[in-house]
N, C-alpha and C positions, 0 to 999 in steps of 0.2 A: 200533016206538017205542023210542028209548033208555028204559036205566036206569041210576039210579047205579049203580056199581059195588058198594057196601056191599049193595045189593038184588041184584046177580046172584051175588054168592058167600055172601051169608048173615050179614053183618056188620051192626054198630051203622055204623061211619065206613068212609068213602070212600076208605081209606089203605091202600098195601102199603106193607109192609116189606122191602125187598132183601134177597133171598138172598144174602147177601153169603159167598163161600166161606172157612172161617178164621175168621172173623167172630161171622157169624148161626149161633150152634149153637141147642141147641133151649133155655136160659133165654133169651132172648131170644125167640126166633119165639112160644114160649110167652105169653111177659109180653104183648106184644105183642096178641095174637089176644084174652085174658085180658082185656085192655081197652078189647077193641072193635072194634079195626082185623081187619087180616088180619096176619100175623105168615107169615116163612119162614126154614126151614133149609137152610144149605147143603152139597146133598150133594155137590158137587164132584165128586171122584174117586173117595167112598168106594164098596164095594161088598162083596159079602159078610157077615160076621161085623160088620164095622165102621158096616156102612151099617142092619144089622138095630139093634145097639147103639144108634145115633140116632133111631132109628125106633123104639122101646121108649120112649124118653124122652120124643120128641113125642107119640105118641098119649098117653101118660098122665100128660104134663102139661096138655094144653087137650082140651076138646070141643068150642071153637069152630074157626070155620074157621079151618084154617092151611096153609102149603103147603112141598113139599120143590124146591128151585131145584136142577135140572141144567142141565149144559151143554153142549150134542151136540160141539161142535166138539173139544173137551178130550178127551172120552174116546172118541169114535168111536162107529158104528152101532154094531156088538155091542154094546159094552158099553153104550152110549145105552140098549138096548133091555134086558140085565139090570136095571140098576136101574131101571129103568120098572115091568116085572114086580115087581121086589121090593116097590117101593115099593107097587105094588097091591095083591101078595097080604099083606102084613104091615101094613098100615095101616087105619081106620075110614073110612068115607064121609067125614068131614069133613076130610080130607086130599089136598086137590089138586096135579096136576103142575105146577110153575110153569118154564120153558126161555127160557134166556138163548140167543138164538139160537136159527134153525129146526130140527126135528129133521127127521128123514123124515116124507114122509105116514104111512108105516105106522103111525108114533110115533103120531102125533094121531089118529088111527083105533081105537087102542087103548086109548089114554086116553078116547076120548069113548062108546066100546063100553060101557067100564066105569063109564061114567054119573060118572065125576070130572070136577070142574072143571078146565078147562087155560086158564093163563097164557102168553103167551109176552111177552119182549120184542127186540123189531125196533128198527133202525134206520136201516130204507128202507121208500119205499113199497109195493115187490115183497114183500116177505118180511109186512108189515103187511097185505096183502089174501090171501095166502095160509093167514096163522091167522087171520083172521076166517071166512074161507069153513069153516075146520074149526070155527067156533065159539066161538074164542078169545078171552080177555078179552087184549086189544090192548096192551104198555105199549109208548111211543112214547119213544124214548130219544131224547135230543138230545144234541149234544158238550158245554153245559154239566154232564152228567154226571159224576160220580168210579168212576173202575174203567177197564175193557175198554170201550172205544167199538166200537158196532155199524155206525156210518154217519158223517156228514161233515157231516149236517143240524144246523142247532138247533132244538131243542124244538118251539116253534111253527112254524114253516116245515114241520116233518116232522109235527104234529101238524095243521095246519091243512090239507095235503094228502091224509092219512087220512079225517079227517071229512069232505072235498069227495066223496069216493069210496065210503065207508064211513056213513052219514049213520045208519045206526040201529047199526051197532056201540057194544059197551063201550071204551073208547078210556081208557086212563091216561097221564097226561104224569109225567117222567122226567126231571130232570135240572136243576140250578140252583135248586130249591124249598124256601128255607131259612125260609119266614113261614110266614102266615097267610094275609097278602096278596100273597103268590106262587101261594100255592093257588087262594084267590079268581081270579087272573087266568088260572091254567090253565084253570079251569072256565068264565070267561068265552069260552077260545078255543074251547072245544070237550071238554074231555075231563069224563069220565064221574069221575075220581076220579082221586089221584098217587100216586106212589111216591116214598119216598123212603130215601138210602140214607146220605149224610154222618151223619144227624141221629141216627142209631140206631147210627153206629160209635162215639160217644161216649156212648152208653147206659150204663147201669151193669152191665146184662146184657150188653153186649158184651163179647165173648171176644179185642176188639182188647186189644195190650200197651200200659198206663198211658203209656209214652212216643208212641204211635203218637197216643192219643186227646188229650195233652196238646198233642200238634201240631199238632191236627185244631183246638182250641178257642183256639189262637192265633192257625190261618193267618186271612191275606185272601184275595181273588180273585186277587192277583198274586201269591201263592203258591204256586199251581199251573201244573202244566205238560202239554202234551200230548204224548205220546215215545211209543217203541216197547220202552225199553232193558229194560226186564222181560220179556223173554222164554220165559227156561227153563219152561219147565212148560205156556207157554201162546203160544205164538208166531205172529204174523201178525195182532196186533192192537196198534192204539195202545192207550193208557189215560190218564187222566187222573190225577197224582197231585203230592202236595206236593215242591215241587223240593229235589235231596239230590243230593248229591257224585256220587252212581251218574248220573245225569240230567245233569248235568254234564260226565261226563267217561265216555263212554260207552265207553271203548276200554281203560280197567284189565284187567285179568286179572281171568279168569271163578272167582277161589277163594272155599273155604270161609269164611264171615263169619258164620254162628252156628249152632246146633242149635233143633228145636223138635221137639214131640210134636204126632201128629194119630193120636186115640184111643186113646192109648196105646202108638204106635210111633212109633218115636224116626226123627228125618231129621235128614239135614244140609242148611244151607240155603245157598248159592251168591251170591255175586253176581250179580244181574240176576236171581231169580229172582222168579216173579209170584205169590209166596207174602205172604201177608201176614205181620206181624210179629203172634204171638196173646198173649196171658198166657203159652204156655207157650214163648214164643222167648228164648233169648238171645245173645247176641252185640252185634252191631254194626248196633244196630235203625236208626240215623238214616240208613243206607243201602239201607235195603229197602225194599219197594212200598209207600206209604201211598198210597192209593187216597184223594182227597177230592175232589170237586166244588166247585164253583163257590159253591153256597147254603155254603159254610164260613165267608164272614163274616158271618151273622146265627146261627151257632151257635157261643157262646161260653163255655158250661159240660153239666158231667156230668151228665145227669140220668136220670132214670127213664126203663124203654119206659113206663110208662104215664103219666106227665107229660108225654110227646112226644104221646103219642095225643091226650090230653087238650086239648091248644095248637090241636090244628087241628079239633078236635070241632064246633067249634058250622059252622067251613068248609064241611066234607066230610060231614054228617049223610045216612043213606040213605034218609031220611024227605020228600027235598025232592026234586022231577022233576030228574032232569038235562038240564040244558041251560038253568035256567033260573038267571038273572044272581042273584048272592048278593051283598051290599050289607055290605061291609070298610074299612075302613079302610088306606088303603094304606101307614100308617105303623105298624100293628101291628108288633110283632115275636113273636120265641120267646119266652115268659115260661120261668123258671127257677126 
């Protein structure tokens, strides 16, 4: 028998929060978790000393559920499987693996050994039947997403596939979810609960830079673009993001265009690079990744992760059976 999602991880709402790398540090996934939802950090690349420092902040800023997002393809098996480990032995029960893209089986075998919750999110139907078989709480990414696109599907088409297949899985939809009554209609097709990722990079906790977020609450739909030109760092994937000069003219020379800190070590940051622009970048921000989605024209100001929670609460409640039709408004919006 399905369940909401806020019932299979422990939550008041039905809501993840994208691990967004750069982005989602732990005030954020904190706030987040803190009001209900699931909240996550992203550990991206870090590892070591770096990845423990993050992992100090999360545990002890929530006891509720909240999760650390890797992402196997970026750093490889090894290192996939370090901070796996890490994240195990220095973390409380109430700290799940959440993976942007499939890891190894080995991965999911060891996460599910150690009795954590595992997220994964997919954007095909192969890779969606494979972490549900290990367990997984399923999110079903569509191209109206912002970031790294996993598939070629939209949302519903890839979501309504899963659930043909998968009929008692947890299933979250991903991608162009900027209402109330966006949610509502996720949950009309099928899924168990959403994610979402725009709506929390203009948070106040977000660790996005004030020009990155200012962008984010100005764009439209046609705003955005789908490209490949971000590649450094993370290459062989499209992504969806606000169209800039780089997206444009894809062929400039690959130089230095600003500096940023991640945990206190200083980088340089490259053109075309699939780094976000954070608080702590600067240079020549209107030319870097801004990662937004589709749902960016019903998000039109800064506000709280827990006034974002709050907006979709009475939607996403894990007090109600999943699957069954919730009764919105389809002209609601995001209050602010």
């Amino acid at each position: 028998m399905r369940r909401a999602l806020a019932d299979v991880l422990g939550a008041d709402v039905s809501l993840l929060q994208s691990g967004m790398g750069g982005v989602a540090g732990t005030e954020l996934a904190c706030a987040v978790s803190n009001a209900g939802a699931v909240g996550c950090a992203g550990g991206y690349k870090l590892s070591g000393d770096a990845l423990s420092d993050m992992l100090v902040r999360l545990a002890a800023g929530t006891d509720r559920p909240v999760g650390v997002n890797l992402i196997p393809e970026v750093v490889g098996p090894a290192e996939l499987r370090r901070q796996v480990e890490q994240v195990l032995d220095e973390t409380p029960e109430n700290v799940h693996l959440s993976f942007f893209g499939m890891p190894e089986d080995t991965v999911l075998t060891r996460v599910s050994a150690a009795g954590r919750p595992l997220v994964v999110q997919v954007g095909t139907v192969t890779d969606g039947l494979r972490a549900a078989e290990r367990g997984a709480v399923v999110v079903a990414q569509g191209v109206e997403a912002g970031g790294h696109l996993l598939g070629t599907e939209h949302r519903g088409e890839l979501l309504a596939a899963l659930r043909a297949r998968l009929p008692g899985a947890c299933l979250v939809a991903s991608g162009g979810i900027g209402s109330p009554a966006d949610a509502a209609r996720a949950l009309a097709e099928g899924a168990d609960g959403v994610l979402l990722g725009t709506a929390f990079v203009v948070a106040r906790e977000s660790k996005a830079h004030p020009a990155f977020k200012a962008a984010v609450t100005a764009a439209r739909r046609s705003d955005t673009v789908i490209t490949d030109v971000y590649e450094i760092g993370w290459p062989g994937r499209r992504h969806r993001v606000l169209a800039t000069a780089a997206t444009a003219d894809p062929h400039q020379p690959k130089k230095f265009i600003g500096r940023t800190v991640v945990e206190g070590k200083p980088y340089l940051v490259p053109r075309f690079s699939a780094a976000v622009p954070t608080e702590a970048t600067t240079g020549r921000i209107e030319e870097m990744a801004m990662y937004c989605g589709l749902s960016c024209g019903a998000v039109s100001e800064e506000a709280s992760a827990a006034e974002v929670v709050a907006t979709y609460a009475h939607v996403l409640s894990g007090t109600e059976t999943a699957g069954n039709e919730k009764r919105v408004d389809n002209h609601v919006s995001v209050s602010r």
